[in-house]
N, C-alpha and C positions, 0 to 999 in steps of 0.2 A: 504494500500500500504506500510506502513510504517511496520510493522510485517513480510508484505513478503519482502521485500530488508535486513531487520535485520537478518532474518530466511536467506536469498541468502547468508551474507556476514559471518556468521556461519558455512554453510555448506561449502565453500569456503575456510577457515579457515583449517578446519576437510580436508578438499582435502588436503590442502598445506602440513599439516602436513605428511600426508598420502602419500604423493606423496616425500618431502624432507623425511621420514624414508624410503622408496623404494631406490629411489636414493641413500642414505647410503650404504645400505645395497647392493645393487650391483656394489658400484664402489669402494667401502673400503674408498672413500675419504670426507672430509665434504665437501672441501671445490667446490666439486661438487654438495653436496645438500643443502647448506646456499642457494646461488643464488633462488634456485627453489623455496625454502620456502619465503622468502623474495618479489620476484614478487607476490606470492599466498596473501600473507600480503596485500601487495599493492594494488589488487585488492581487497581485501575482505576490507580493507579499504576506498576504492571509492566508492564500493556498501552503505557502512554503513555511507558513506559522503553525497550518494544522498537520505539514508534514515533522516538523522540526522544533518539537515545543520545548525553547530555552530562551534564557534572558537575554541571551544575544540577538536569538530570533524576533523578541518581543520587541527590543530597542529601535531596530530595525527599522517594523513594520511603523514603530510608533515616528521615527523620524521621518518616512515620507509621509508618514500623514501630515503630520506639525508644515513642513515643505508646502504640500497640494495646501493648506489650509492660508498658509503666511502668503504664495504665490496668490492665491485666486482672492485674495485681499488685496496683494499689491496689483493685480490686474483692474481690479475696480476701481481703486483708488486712481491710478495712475490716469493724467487727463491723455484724451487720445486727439492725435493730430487730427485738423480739419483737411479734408484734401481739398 
């Protein structure tokens, strides 16, 4: 079980990526596809939390969250140019 949730949270990884350079790439913007990547993060780190349950594992998971939370605050905040 432990190999397949590792293997889940890998390919999940490989999505996020996959999916935040998509988003790039069709919006011109990051700060469109930081977010995307970041939850993908999140999730591939819960997977690999329920494979691998240690403190290290939990730090982890706990610092991309803290990350996606501070990021999609400073996305807000930040004023956005007028074209």
């Amino acid at each position: 079980m432990t190999d397949a949730l590792t293997a889940a949270a890998l390919l999940i990884t490989a999505a996020g990526i996959l999916s935040a350079v998509t988003v790039c790439a069709m919006s011109r913007r990051i700060g469109h596809a930081l977010p995307v990547l970041l939850d993908f993060l999140s999730a591939a780190g819960l997977v690999h939390l329920a494979a691998d349950v240690s403190w290290n594992s939990i730090l982890v998971v706990a610092a991309v969250i803290t990350v996606r939370k501070v990021a999609a605050i400073g996305i807000t905040v930040t004023p956005r140019p007028q074209p």
